[in-house]
N, C-alpha and C positions, 0 to 999 in steps of 0.2 A: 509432503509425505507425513511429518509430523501433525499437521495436521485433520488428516485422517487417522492417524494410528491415534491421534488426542481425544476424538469425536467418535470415534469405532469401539476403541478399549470401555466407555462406560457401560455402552449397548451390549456390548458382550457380558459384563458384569452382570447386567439387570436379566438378558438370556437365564444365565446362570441362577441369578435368584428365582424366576421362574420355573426354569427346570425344579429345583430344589424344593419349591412351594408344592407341586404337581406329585416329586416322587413322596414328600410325608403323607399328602391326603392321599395317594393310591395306598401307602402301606398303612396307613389308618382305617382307609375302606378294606383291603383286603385281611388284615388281621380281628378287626374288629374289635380294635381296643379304643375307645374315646378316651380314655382319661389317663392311657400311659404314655408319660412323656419320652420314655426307651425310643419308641417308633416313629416319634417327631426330631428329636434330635438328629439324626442321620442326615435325613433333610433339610433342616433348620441348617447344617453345620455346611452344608455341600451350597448352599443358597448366599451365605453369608462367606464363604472362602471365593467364591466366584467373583462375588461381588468386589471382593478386598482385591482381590487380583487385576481386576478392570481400573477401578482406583488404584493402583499400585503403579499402572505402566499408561493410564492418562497422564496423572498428575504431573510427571516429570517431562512427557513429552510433551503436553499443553507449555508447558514452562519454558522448554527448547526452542517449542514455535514462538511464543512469543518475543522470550530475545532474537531468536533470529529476525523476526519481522521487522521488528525495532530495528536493529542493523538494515535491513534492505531500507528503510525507508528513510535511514540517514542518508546512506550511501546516495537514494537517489536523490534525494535533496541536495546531495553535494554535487552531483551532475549536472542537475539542471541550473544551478546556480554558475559553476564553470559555462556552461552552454551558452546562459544568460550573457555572459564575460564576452566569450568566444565571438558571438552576434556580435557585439557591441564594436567590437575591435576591429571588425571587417566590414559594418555600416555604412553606406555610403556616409552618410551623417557624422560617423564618427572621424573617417579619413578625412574630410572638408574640414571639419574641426580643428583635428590635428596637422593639417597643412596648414592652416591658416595661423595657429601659434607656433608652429617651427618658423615660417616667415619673419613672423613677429612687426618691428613697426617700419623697418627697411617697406615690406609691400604696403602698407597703409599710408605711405608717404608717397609711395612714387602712383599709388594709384590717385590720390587724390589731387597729384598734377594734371594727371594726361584725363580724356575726355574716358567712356567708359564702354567700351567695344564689346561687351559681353551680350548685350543686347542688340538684336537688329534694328535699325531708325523705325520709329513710328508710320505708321503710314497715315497719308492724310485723309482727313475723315472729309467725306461727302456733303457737300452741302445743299441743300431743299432749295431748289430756286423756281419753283414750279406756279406760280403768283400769279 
């Protein structure tokens, strides 16, 4: 929302300066004074206060928006980095890991007695007798 009201408020400014350009040359065409400044000021003043007003209520909510955005994109930085964690912790890869030093050298010892059953036996490979 700030950022529309950030992006919206100068557009309305410049409106304003338009209007304001519009209504001196109409009271210049219809008075028909070229060279009295009286008839420009009005306008000149209503062009230039619009303006200031649009500047007045960007500038501070462009500013809002941008600390706020800053904040959102810590924030989710810090999610994704937990998240990162979070995977990591419940990986198959990471639990293999972390069984395998909870054990420590008690299973590296008894496994390197016994033969190694994790594997099914080889099967025997076929041989070309066809000669």
């Amino acid at each position: 929302m700030l950022n529309g009201v950030s992006t919206l408020c100068p557009l309305i400014g410049l409106l304003g300066t338009v209007v304001g350009m519009i209504r001196a040359f109409n009271d210049i065409a219809t008075a028909g004074a070229m060279g009295q400044t009286e008839t420009l000021a009005n306008g000149i003043a209503l062009a230039l206060l619009t303006t200031a007003a649009g500047l007045f209520i960007a500038i501070p909510a462009m500013a809002g928006y941008l600390v706020m955005a800053g904040r959102v994109d810590s924030l989710v930085m810090e999610m994704d980095s937990i998240g990162q964690d979070l995977v990591h912790l419940v990986s198959a890869e990471s639990l293999r890991d972390r069984g395998m030093s909870q054990t420590g050298v008690s299973q590296q010892t008894a496994s390197s007695t016994q033969p190694d059953t994790s594997l099914p036996p080889a099967a025997p490979t076929p041989t070309n007798e066809s000669s």
